[in-house]
C-alpha positions as CSV (number, residue, x, y, z in Angstrom):
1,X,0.0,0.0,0.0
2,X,1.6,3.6,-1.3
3,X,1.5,6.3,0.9
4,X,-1.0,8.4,-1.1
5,X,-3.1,6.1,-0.6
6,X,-2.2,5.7,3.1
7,X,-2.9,9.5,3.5
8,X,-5.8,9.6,1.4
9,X,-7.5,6.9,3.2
10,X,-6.4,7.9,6.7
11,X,-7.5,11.8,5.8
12,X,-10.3,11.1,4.4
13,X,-11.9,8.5,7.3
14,X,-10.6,10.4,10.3
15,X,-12.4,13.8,8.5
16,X,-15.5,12.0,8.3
17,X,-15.3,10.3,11.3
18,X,-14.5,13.2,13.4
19,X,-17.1,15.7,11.6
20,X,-20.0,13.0,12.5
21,X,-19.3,12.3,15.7
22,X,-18.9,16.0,16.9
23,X,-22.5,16.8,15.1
24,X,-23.6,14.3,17.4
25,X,-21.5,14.7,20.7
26,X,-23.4,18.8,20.2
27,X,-26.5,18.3,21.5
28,X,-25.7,14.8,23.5
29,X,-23.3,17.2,25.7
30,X,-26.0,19.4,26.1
31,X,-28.7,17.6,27.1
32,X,-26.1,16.8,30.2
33,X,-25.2,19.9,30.5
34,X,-21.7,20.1,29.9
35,X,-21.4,23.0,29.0
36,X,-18.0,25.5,29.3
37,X,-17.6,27.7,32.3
38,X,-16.0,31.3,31.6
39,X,-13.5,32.7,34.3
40,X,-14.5,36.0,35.6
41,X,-10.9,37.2,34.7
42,X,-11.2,36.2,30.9
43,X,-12.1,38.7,28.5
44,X,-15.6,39.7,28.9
45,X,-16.8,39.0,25.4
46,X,-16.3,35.3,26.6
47,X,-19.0,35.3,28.8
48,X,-21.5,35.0,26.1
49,X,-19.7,31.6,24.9
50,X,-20.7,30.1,28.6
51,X,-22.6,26.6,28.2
52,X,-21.2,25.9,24.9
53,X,-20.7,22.0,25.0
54,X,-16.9,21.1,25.9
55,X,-15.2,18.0,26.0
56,X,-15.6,17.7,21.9
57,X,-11.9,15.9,21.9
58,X,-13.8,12.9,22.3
59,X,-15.0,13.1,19.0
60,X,-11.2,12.8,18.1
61,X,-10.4,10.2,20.7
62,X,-13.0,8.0,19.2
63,X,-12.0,8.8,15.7
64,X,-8.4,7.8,16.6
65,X,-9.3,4.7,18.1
66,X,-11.1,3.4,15.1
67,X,-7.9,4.3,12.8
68,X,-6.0,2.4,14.6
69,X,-8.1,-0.1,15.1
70,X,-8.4,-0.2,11.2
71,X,-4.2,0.2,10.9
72,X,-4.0,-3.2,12.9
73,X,-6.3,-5.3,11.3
74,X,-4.7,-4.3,8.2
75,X,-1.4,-4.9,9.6
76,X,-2.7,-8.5,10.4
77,X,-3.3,-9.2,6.9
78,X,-0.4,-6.8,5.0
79,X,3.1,-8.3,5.8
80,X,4.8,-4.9,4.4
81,X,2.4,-2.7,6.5
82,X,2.9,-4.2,9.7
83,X,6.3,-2.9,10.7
84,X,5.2,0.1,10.9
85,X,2.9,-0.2,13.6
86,X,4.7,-0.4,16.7
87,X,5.9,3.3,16.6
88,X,2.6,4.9,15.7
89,X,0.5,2.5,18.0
90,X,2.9,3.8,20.7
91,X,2.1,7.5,19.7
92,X,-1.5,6.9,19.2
93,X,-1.4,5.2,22.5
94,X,0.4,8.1,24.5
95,X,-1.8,10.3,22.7
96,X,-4.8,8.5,23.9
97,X,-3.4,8.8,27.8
98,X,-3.0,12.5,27.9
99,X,-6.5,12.3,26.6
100,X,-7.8,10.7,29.1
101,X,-6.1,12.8,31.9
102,X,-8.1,15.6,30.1
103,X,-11.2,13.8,30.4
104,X,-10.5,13.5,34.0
105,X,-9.8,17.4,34.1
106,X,-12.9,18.7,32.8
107,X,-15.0,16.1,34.5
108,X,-13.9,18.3,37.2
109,X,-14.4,21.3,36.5
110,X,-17.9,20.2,35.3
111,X,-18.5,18.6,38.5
112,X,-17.3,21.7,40.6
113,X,-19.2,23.8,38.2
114,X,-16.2,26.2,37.2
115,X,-12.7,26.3,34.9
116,X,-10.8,25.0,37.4
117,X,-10.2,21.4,37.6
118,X,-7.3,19.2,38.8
119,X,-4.7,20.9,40.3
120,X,-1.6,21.8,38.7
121,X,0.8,19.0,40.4
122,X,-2.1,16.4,39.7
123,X,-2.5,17.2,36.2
124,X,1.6,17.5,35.6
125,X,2.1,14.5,37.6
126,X,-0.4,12.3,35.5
127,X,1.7,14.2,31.6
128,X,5.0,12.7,33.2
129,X,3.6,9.2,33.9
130,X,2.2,8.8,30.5
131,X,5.2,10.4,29.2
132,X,7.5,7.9,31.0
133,X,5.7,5.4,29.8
134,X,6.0,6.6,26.0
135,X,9.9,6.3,26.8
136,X,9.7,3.6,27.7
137,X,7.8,1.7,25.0
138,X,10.0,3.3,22.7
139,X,12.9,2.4,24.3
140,X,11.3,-1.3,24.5
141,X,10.4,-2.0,21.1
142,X,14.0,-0.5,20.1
143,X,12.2,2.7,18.3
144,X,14.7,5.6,20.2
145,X,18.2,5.7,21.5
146,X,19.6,8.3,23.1
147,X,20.7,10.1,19.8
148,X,19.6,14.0,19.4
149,X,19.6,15.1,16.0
150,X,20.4,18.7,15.8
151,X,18.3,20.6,13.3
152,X,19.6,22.3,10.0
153,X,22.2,19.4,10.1
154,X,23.1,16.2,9.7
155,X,24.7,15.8,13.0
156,X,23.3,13.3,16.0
157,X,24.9,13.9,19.7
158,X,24.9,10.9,22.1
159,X,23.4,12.3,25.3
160,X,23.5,9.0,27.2
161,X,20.9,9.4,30.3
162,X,20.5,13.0,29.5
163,X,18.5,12.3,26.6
164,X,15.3,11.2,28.7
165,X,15.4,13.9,30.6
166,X,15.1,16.2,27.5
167,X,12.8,13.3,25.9
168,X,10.6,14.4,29.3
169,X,10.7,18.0,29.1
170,X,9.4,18.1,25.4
171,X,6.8,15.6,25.8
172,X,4.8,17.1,29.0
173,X,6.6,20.8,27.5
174,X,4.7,20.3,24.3
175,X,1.2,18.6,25.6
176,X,0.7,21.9,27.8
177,X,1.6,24.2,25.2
178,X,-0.9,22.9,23.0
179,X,-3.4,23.0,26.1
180,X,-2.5,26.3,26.6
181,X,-3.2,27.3,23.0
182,X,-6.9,26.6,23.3
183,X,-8.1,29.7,24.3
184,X,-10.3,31.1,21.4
185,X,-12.4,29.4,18.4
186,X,-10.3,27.0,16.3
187,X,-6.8,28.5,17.3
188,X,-5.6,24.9,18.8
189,X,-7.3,23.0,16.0
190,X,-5.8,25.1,13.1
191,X,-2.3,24.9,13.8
192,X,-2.4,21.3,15.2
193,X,-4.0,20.7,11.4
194,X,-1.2,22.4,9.6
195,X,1.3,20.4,11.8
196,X,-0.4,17.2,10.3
197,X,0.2,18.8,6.7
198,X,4.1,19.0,8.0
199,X,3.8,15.1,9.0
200,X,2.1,14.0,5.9
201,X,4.8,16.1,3.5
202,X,7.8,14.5,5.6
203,X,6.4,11.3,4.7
204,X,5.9,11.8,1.1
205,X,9.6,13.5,0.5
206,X,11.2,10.1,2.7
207,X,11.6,12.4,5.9
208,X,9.2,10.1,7.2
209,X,7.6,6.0,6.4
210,X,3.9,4.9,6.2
211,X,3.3,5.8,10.1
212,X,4.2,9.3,9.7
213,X,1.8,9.3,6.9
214,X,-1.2,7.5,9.0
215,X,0.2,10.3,11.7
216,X,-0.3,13.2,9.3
217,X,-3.4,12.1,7.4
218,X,-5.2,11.7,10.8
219,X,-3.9,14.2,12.8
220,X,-5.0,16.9,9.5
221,X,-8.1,14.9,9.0
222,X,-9.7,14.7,12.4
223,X,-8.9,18.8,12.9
224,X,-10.6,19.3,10.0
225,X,-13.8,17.6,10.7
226,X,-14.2,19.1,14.1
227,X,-13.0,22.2,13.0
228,X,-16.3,22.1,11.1
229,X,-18.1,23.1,14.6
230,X,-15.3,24.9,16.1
231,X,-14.1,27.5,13.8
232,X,-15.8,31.3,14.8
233,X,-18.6,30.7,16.3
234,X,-17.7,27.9,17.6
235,X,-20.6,25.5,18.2
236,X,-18.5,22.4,20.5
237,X,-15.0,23.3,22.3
238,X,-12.7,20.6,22.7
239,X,-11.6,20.6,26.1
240,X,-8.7,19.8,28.0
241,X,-9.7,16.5,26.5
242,X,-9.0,17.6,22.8
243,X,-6.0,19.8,23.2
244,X,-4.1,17.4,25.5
245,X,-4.8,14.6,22.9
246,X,-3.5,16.4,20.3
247,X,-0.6,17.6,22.1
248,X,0.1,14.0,22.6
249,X,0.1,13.5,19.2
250,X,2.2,16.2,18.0
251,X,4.8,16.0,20.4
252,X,5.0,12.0,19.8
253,X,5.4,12.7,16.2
254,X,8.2,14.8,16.7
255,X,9.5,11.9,17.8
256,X,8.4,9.6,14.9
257,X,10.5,11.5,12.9
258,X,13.7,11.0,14.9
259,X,14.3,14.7,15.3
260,X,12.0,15.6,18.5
261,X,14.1,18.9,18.7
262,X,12.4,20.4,15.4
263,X,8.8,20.6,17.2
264,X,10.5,23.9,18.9
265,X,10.1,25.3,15.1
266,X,7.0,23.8,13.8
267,X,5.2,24.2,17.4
268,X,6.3,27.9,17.7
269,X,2.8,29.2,18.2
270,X,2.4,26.7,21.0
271,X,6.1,27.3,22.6
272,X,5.1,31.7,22.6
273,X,1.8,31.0,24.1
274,X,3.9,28.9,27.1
275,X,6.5,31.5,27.0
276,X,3.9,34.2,27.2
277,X,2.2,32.7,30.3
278,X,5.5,32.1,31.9
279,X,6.6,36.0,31.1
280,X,4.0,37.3,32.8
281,X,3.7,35.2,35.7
282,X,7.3,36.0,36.5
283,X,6.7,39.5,35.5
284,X,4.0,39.9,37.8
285,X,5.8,38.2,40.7
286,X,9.3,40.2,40.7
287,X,8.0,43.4,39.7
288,X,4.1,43.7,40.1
289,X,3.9,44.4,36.6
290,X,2.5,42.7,33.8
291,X,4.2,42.4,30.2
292,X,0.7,41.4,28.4
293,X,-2.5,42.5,28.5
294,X,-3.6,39.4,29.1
295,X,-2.1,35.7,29.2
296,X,-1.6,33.5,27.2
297,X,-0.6,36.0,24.0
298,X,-4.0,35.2,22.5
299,X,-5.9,36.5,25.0
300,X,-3.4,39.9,24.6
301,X,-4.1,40.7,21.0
302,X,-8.0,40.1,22.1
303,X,-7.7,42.8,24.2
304,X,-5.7,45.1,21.7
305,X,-8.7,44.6,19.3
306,X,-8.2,41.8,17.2
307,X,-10.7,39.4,15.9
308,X,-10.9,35.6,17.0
309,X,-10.5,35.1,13.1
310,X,-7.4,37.4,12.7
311,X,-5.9,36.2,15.3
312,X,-6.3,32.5,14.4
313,X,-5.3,33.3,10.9
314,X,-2.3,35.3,11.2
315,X,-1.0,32.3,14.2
316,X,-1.9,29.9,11.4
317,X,0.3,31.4,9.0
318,X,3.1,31.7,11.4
319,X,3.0,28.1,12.1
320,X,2.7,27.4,8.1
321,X,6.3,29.3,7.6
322,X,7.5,27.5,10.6
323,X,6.7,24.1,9.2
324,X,8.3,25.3,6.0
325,X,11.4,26.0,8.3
326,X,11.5,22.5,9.8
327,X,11.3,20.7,7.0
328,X,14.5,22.0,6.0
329,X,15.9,21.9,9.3
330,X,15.4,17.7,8.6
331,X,17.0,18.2,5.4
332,X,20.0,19.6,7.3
333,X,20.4,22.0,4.0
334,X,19.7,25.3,5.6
């Protein structure tokens, strides 16, 4: 099986999959009455999104579950197909962890009736378990040494037990910036679905096999669909349950493509709206002063005027150059 038609098929189901189940996740979420609570310090134009269903990542988790589901059987029956399932089944699976610890975060928020759900420490301490365990799959099924390629060339440093520790960092580094991303309609889904273009390219020029391109068709296909109800105005939000399974998955697929460093380029947007959070907190602290308007940086260029739209566009197109960027910083010909 090529990988156009890999892609195509993997795109095309996760798409529809994903675009179904959230039409139908809408009103089943809000005939419980899970709808989104708005913080009192948020922008007040938010409070008028209050009760919109959350938890939509489900429709992804679901979606995900049948792809792989699918991947296996077909690895049963295609010899040729069936080595590459042990690294994406592994990213599928960590991806599928840090979605469940998001389930468990907005079942408590819902259940205490406000945006606050586990505590920082609980929800950290559940992103380094399931990233621990991602090592160690790897590790097990001989899919990562402790190699670091460094990007723009061709070079690959030894960092012997150091390596995990990094490994760590950018796994649980990456799953909250992606949480921290989804602040405003479709920002978090956009640029997670251009990072799935970036997967699927990699695999087509050889950066990448047939899981990167079962990575990148689903990751581009199931933001897609469920950006269908989530673009401005967005009808579903996705949670802590979405964004921390697709943080999973991008940060894992750094990882497919042996260069887990290059997700610093192609997750920019995700790495400023960390850094922008961790500015002003430390602003705030030392001098009493804050740097932004309004943390994450999303929430600042809300408050300087800009549109949900413009803002999600412009971030979209910075992430599209920055994609661009890594791909020749796997090359190593920049």
């Amino acid at each position: 099986m090529t990988q156009t038609v890999i892609l195509i098929i993997s795109f095309v189901l996760s798409f529809v999959c994903c675009a179904l189940i959230t039409r139908f996740l809408i009103p089943k979420l809000k005939s419980l009455k899970m709808g989104q609570k708005i913080l009192d310090i948020g922008p007040r134009w938010h409070k008028g999104k209050e009760g919109t269903p959350t938890m939509g990542g489900i429709a992804m988790i679901i979606t995900l579950l049948a792809l792989t589901v699918l991947a296996l059987v077909v690895g049963l029956i295609n010899a040729n197909f069936r080595s590459v399932t042990s690294r994406l089944a592994l990213v599928f699976g960590y991806a599928l962890l840090n979605g469940l610890t998001g389930i468990i975060d907005d079942r408590v928020k819902l259940l205490k009736k406000q945006n606050e759900g586990l505590k920082a420490w609980q929800k950290y301490g559940l992103q380094f378990i399931c990233a621990v365990l991602f090592i160690v799959g790897m590790r097990l099924t001989g899919n990562m040494d402790t190699t670091l390629h460094i990007p723009f060339t061709s070079i690959y440093v030894d960092l012997g037990f150091f390596y995990y520790i990094i490994a760590v960092l950018l796994l649980t580094g990456v799953v909250n910036a992606v949480n921290l991303t989804d602040g405003i309609d479709g920002l978090a889904a956009s640029n997670s679905l251009l990072v799935g273009v970036f997967f699927a390219v990699c695999a087509f020029t050889k950066l990448g096999g047939n899981d990167v391109s079962l990575l990148g068709g689903a990751l581009s296909g199931m933001c897609g669909g469920f950006l269908v109800y989530n673009f401005y105005p967005a009808k579903i939000f996705m949670g802590d349950t979405g964004s921390l399974f697709l943080g999973g998955l991008i940060a894992g697929g750094a990882f497919m493509l042996n260069s887990p460093l290059t997700v610093i380029l192609f997750g920019l947007i995700f790495i400023i709206e960390t850094a922008s959070v961790i500015l002003q907190v430390a602003s705030f602290k030392l001098t009493k002063k804050r740097i932004f308007k309004m943390a994450p940086i999303h929430h600042h260029f809300e408050m300087c005027g800009w549109s949900e739209i413009k803002i999600v566009t412009v971030f979209s197109i910075i992430t599209a150059v920055m994609c661009i960027v890594s791909y020749f910083a796997l090359r190593g010909i920049m």
